[in-house]
C-alpha positions in Angstrom: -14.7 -47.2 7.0 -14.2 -46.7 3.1 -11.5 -43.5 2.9 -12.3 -42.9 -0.7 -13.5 -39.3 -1.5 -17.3 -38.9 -2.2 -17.8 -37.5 -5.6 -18.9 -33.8 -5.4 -20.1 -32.3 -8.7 -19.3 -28.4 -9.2 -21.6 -26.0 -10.9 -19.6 -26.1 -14.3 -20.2 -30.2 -13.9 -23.6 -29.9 -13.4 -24.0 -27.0 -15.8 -21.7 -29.1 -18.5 -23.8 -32.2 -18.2 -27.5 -31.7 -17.5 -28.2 -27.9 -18.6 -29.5 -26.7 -22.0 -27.6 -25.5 -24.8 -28.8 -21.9 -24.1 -29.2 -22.2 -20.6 -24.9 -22.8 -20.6 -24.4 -19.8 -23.1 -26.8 -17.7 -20.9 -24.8 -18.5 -17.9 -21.3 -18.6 -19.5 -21.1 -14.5 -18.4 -22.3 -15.2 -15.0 -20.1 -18.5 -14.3 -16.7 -16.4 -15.7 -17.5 -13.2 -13.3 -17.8 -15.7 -10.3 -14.8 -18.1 -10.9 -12.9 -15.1 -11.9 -12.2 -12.7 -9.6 -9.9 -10.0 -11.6 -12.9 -9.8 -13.6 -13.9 -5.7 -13.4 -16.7 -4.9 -11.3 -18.8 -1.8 -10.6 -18.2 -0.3 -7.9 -20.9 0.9 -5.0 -21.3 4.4 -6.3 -19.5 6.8 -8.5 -15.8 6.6 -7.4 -13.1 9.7 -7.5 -10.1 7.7 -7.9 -9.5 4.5 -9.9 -6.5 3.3 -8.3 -3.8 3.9 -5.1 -0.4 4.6 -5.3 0.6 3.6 -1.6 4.2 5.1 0.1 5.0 3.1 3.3 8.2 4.8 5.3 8.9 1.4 7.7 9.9 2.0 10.9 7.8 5.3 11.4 8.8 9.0 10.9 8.5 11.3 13.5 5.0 13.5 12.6 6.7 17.0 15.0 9.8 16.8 12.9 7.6 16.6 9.2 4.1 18.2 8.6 3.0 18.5 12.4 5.0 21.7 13.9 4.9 22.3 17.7 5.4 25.8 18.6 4.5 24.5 22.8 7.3 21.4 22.7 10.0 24.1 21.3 9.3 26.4 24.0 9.3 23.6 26.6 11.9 21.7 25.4 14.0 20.1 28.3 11.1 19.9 30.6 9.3 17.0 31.7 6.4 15.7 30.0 3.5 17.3 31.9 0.6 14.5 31.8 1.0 10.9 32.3 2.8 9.1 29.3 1.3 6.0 27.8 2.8 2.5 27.5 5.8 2.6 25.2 8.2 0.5 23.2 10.8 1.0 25.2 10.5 1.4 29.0 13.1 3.4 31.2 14.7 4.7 28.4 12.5 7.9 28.3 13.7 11.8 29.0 12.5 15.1 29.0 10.2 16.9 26.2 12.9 17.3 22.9 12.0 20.0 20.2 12.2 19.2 16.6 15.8 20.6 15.4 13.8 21.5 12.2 12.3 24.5 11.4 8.6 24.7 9.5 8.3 27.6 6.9 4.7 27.8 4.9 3.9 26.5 1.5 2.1 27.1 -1.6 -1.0 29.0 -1.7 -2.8 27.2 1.3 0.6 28.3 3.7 0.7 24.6 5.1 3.7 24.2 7.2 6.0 21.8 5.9 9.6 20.8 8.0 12.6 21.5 5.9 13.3 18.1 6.0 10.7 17.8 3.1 11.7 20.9 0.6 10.9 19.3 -2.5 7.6 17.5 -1.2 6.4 20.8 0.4 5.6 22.3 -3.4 2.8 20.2 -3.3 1.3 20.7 -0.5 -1.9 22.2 -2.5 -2.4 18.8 -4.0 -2.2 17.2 -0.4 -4.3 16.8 2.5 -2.3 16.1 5.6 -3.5 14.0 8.2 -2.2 15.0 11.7 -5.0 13.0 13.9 -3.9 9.2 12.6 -4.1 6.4 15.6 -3.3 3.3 15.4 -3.6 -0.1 18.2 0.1 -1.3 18.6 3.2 0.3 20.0 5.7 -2.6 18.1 6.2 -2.6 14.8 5.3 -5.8 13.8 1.4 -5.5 14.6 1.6 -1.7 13.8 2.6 -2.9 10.2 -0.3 -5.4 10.3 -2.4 -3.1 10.8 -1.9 -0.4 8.7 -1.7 -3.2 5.6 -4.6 -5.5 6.7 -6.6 -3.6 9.7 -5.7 -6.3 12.1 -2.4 -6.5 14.7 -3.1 -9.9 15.7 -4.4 -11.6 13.0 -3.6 -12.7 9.2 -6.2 -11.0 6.9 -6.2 -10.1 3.8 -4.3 -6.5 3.0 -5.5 -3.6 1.7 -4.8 -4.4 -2.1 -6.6 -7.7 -2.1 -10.0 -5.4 -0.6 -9.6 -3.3 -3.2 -8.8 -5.9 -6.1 -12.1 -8.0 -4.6 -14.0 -5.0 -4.9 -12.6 -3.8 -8.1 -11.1 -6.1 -10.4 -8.3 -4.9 -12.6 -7.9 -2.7 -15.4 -5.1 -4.8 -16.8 -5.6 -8.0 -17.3 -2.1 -8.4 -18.3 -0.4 -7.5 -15.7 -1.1 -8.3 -11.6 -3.6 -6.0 -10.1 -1.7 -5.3 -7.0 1.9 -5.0 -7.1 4.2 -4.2 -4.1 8.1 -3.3 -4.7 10.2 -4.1 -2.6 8.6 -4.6 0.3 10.3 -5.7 3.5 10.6 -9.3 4.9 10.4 -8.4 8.8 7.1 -7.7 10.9 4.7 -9.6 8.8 6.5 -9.8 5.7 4.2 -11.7 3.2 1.4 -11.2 5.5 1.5 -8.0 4.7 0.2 -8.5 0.7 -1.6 -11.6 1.3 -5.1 -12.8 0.1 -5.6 -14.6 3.4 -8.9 -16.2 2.7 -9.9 -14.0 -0.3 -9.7 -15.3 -3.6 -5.9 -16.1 -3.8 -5.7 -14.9 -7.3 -6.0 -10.9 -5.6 -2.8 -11.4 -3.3 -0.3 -8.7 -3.9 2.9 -9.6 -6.3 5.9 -8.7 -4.9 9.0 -7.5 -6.7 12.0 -8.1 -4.8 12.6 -7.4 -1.1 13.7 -4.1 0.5 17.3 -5.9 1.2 18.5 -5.4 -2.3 19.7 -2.6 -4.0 17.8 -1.4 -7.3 21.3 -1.7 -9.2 21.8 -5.4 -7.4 18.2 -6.5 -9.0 18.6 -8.3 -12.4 16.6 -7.1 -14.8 12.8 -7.9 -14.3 12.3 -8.2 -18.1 15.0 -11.7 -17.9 12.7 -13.3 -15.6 9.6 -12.8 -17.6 11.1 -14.2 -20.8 11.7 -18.3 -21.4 14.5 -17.8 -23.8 14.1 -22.0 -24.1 11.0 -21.8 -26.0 8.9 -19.9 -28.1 5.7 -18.3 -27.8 3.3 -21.2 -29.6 5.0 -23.9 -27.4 4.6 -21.9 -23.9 0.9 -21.7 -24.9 0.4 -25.2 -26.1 2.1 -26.6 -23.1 -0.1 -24.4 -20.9 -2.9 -25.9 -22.8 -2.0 -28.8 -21.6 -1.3 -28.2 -18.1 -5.3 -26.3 -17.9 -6.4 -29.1 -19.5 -5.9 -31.2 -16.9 -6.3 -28.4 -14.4 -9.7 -27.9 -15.9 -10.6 -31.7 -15.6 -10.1 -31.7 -11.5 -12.1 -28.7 -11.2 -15.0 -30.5 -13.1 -15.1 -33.6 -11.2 -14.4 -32.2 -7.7 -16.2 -29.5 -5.7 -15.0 -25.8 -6.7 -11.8 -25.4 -5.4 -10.9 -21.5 -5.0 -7.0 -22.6 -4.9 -7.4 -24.4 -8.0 -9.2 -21.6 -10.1 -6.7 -18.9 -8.5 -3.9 -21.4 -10.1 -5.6 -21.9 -13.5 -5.8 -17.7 -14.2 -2.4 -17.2 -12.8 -0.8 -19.6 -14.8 -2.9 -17.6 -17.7 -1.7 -14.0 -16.1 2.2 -15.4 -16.1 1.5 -16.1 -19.6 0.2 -12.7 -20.6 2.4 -11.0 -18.7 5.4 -11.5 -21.0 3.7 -9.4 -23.3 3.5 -6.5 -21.0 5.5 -6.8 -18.5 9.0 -6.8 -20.1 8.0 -3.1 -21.6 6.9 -2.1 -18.2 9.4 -2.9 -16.3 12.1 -1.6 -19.1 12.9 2.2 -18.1 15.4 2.9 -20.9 12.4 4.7 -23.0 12.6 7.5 -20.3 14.0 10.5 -21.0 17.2 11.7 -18.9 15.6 14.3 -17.3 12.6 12.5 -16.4 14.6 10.0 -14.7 16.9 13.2 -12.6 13.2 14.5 -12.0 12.8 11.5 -9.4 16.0 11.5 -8.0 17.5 8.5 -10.5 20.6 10.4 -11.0 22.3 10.3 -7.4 23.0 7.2 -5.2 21.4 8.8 -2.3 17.5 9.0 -4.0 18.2 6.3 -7.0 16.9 3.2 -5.2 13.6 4.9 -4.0 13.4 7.0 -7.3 13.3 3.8 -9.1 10.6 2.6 -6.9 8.5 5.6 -7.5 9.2 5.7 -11.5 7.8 2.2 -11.4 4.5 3.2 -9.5 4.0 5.8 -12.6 4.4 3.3 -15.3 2.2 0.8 -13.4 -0.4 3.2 -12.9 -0.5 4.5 -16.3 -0.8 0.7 -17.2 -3.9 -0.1 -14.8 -2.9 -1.4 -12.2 -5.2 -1.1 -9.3 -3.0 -0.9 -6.5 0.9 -0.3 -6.5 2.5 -0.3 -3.2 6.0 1.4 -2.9 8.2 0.5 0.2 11.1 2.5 2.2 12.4 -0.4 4.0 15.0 -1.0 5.9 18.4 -1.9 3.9 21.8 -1.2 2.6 22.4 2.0 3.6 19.2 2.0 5.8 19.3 0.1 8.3 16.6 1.0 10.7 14.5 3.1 7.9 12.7 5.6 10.2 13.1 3.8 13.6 15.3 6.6 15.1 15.5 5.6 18.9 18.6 7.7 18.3 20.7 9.7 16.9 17.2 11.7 15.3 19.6 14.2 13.5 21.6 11.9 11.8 18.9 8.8 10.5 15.8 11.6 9.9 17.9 13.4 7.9 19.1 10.6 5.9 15.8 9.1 5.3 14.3 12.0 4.1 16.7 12.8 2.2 16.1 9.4 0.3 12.5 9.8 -0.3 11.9 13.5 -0.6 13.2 14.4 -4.3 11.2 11.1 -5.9 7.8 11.6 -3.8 8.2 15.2 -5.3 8.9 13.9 -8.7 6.3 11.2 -8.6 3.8 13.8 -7.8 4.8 16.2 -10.3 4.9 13.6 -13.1 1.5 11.8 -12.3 0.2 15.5 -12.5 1.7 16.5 -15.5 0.3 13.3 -17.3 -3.5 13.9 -16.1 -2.9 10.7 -13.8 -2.9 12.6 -10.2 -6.7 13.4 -11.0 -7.9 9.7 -10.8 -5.0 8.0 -8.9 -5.3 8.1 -4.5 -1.7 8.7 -3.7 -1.4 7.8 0.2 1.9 8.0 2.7 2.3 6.8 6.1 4.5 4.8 8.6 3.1 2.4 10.8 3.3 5.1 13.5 4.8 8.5 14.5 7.1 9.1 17.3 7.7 10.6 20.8 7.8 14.4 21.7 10.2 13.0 24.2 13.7 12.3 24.2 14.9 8.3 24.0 18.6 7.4 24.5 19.4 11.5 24.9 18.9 12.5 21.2 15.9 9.9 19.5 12.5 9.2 20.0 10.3 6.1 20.7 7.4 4.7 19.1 3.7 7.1 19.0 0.7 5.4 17.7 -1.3 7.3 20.0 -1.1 10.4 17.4 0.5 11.1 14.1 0.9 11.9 10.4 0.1 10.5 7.2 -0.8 12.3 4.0 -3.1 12.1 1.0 -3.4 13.3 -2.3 -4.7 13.0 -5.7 -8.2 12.5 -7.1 -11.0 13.2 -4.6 -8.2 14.7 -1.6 -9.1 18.4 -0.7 -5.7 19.6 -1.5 -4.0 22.3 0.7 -5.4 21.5 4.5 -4.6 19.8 7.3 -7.2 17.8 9.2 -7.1 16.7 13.0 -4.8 17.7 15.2 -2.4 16.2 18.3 -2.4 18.0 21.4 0.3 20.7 22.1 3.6 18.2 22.2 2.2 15.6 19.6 1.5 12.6 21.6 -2.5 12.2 21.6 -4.9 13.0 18.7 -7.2 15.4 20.3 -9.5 16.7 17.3 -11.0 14.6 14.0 -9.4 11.6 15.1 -8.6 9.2 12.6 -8.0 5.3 13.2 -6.3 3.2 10.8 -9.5 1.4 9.7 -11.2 5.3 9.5 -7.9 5.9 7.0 -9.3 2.5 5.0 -13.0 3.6 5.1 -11.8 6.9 3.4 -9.8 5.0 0.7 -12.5 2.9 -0.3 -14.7 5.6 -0.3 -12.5 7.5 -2.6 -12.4 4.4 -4.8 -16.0 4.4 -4.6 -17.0 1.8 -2.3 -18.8 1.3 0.7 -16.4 -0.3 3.6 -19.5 -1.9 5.0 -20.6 -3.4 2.1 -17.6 -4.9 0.7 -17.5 -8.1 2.6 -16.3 -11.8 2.3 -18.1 -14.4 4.3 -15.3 -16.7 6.1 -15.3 -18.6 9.5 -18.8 -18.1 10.0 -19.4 -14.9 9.5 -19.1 -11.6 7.4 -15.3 -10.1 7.4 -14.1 -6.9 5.9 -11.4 -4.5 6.1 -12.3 -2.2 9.2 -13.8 -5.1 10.7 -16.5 -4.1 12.9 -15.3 -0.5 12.6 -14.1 2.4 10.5 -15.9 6.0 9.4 -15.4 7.9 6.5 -13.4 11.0 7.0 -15.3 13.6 4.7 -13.1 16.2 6.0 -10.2 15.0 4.1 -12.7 15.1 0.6 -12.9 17.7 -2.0 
């Protein structure tokens, strides 16, 4: 039996070689928008953001001990829990009902409680809608992580930036549409901002890992020059290289991989024009850099994270992605099976000042109006004690906050029972949480599809409602 490969013509081959004159410069538009899939596209209905600004705390911050007070688990504390408990991560380690060993005082004009873990966070709570009903399926991090990135705890899918790029396109075509920094290399790790089987050209591009220190990274802007040769021969030897890139699409079948590879190598190219200036924060001003926390070791490394997401934004990127991983001086991010006091305390303490100052700055430039600004762990936490003094993993009920364009600022939607373990009122799932970003980026979650393996996939699956509660 002959092993040789049959010859498949593509469209462009058949288009090249048998089509009209006009007929090709009719279809040129149509041919780019399909091969190309950073190409901007309208989306389902009039949208109230244009882009996300996504803060993921890794290992999953207690939701009693933040923007979720519990007047009933203070006043019980020490007793035992008095329903039956659900499975947990870690089994025969459990106690008694623990309190939150932070007090809540009232905020801005709406009087949302905020803990005082979060003082500089809590002067925006009239921008913010906090979401107190969140559920998710997995009590272990790694397919809690999953999920809350790509709506699946089992399975590889594409994440929540590659939706949104598929749906969208970019605004930029100089820079990557979705961008995550420093994101963490444990439970799912690239996974997490893959393209699965979507186009491969919308995968997220990661800079650095959460291991290493802001003041460890070299600069970006040396990686994105080729000090060996100059601009005109970088472009004709990429000529070259599409060339021949070019020629394999023609005379084989379309190859998604192969087009993905042809406008990255274009993107990489571009990119040194922009990039270099994007990534450089020497332009900023002194005091915009102490406004997000760049001026103390404690808040520098997130600060940095959350300066970039404002230049990115401001720049067009659809989708920026900002990570509190675990690290240097972090070790177990949020994951406080003990010793709450101590790691809670630390933690926020990292992220509170530059949130704030992320907030404040993409208000003060017009940029909180259209930009979805989203924060979440993977899961919340127990309302009782682990190891005497921590908690375990919650995904049965927790927190997560939005604001920005199309958020109804100052409220608080759902609720957990009286100790924080269920949700009890307006629950929200995790693919609920991506129906009501999509929505806000105006598309329809049901619509935006990608046919693979037989059938229609998309990012709530076979699930997900929009939350119009949480909408202005």
């Amino acid at each position: 039996m002959s092993t040789e490969r049959p010859f498949l013509p593509s469209r462009r081959y058949l288009l090249r070689h048998a089509a009209c004159g006009f007929g090709m410069a009719g279809l040129a538009g149509l041919l780019d928008a399909e091969s190309n899939p950073l190409a901007a596209r309208k989306p389902h209905f009039t949208p109230r953001a244009s882009r996300v600004i996504f803060l993921f705390m890794h290992g999953g911050p207690s939701h009693m001990d933040t923007f979720d007070p519990k007047p009933l688990l203070d006043r019980d504390h020490g007793k035992p829990l008095p329903f039956k408990r659900p499975l947990t991560f870690a089994e025969g380690q459990t106690g008694a009902l623990l309190k939150s060993p932070w007090k809540f005082k009232q905020h801005g004009r709406s009087g949302l409680p905020v803990s005082e873990l979060f003082p500089n966070v809590a002067r925006h709570v009239d921008d913010m809608c906090i979401v107190r009903s969140m559920v998710g399926d997995s009590v272990a991090h790694g397919g809690a992580v999953l999920q809350l990135m790509t709506g699946s705890n089992t399975f590889t899918r594409p994440a929540a930036g590659a939706w949104v790029v598929y749906g969208l396109g970019t605004e930029n075509r100089n820079l990557p549409a979705f961008i995550t920094i420093k994101p963490g290399l444990s439970h799912g790790g690239a996974k997490n901002w893959s393209s699965a089987f979507l186009p491969a050209a919308v995968q997220g591009t990661a800079v650095a890992h959460g291991g290493i220190k802001v003041d460890e990274l070299k600069e970006p802007i040396e990686h994105l020059k080729n000090k060996g040769l100059t601009a005109e021969q970088q472009r004709y030897e990429l000529d070259m290289i599409q060339k021949m890139n070019r020629r394999s699409a023609d005379l084989w079948s379309h190859d998604p991989d192969l087009e993905a590879r042809i406008q990255q190598f274009e993107l990489a190219f571009r990119m040194q024009t922009e990039a270099p200036e994007a990534f450089d924060i020497a332009g900023e001003s002194a005091a915009t850099q102490k406004l997000y926390g760049m001026d103390h070791p404690m808040t520098r490394d997130f600060g940095w994270q959350c300066l970039m997401a404002r230049r990115l934004a401001e720049r067009g990127v659809r989708f920026i992605q900002i990570n509190h991983e675990y690290g240097p001086g972090n070790e177990v991010g949020w994951d406080a099976h003990s010793e709450l006091i101590r790691l809670h305390t630390r933690t926020a303490w990292m992220v509170d000042k530059p949130i704030s100052g992320l907030l404040a700055d993409l208000k003060s430039r017009g940029l909180l109006e259209d930009t979805l600004v989203v924060w979440s762990g993977e899961f919340g936490r127990t309302p009782i004690a682990q190891a005497g003094d921590g908690r375990d993993h919650n995904p049965y009920g927790y927190s997560s906050w939005m604001a920005g364009g199309g958020v109804k600022g100052g409220t608080a939607y759902g609720a957990t029972d009286d100790y924080g373990y269920y949700s009890v009122e307006n629950r929200m799932h995790i693919h609920d949480l991506h129906a009501t970003m999509l929505h806000i980026l105006g598309l329809n979650h049901e619509r935006l599809t990608y046919f693979h393996g037989g059938r229609n996939h998309r990012l709530t699956d076979v699930a997900g409602k929009v939350a119009h509660g949480v909408l202005a």
